[in-house]
C-alpha positions as CSV (number, residue, x, y, z in Angstrom):
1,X,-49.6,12.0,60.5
2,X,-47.5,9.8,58.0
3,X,-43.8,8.5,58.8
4,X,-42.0,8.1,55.3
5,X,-38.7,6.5,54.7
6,X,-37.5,7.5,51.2
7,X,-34.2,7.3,49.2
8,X,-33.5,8.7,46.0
9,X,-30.4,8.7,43.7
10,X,-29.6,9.7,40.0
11,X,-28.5,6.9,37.9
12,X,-25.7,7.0,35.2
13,X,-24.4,10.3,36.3
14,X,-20.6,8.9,37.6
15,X,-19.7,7.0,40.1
16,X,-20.4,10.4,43.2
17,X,-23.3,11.7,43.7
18,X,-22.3,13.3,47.0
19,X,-23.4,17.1,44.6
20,X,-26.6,15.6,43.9
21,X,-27.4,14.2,47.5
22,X,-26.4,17.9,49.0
23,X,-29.1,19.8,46.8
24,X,-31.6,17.2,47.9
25,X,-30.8,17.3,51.3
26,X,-31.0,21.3,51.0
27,X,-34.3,20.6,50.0
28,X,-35.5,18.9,52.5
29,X,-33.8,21.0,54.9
30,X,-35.3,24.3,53.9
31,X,-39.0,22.6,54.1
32,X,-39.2,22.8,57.8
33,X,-41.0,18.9,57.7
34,X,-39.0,17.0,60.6
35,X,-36.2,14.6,59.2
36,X,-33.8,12.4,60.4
37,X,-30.9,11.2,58.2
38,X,-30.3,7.3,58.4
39,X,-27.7,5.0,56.4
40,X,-30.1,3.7,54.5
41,X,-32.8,7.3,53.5
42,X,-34.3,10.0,54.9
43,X,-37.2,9.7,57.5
44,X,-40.0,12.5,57.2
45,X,-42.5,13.3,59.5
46,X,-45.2,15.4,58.7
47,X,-48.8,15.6,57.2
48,X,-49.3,13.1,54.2
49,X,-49.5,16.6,52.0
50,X,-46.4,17.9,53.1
51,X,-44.8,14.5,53.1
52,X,-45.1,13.8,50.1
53,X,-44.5,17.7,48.7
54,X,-41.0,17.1,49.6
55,X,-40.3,14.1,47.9
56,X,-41.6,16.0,45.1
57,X,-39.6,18.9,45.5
58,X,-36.7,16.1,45.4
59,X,-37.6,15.0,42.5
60,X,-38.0,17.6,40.5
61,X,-34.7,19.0,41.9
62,X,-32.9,16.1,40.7
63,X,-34.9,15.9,37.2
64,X,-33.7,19.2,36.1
65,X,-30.5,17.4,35.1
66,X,-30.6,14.0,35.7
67,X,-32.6,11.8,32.9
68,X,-33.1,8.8,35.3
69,X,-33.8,8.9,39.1
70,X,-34.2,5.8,41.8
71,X,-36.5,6.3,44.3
72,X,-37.0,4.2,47.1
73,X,-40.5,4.8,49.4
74,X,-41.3,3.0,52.7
């Protein structure tokens, strides 16, 4: 069992990124791993495999149209 504290924003795509955030969020939402939204990032809770597939499902929602992406792991 892993607990994983991530953020992740695209960079140089205007000052909101509220549209980016949402699809994200839908992401993790439809993944069924227990979250919990803080100020600061998204908590996970899960198997280390599962874990860390949604931070790559994050990803490579964000990549399809944003060149550079800031992720934060803890």
């Amino acid at each position: 069992m892993v607990l994983l504290e991530f953020s992740m924003a695209p960079y140089g795509q205007g000052e909101s990124v509220s549209a980016h955030v949402a699809r994200v969020l839908d992401v993790i939402d439809r993944s069924g791993v227990p979250y919990q939204l803080t100020p600061m990032g998204t908590i996970l809770e899960g198997e280390w495999e599962a874990v860390m597939g949604v931070v790559t499902a994050c990803f490579e929602t964000l990549r399809a149209d944003c060149p550079r992406i800031g992720v934060s792991l803890k």
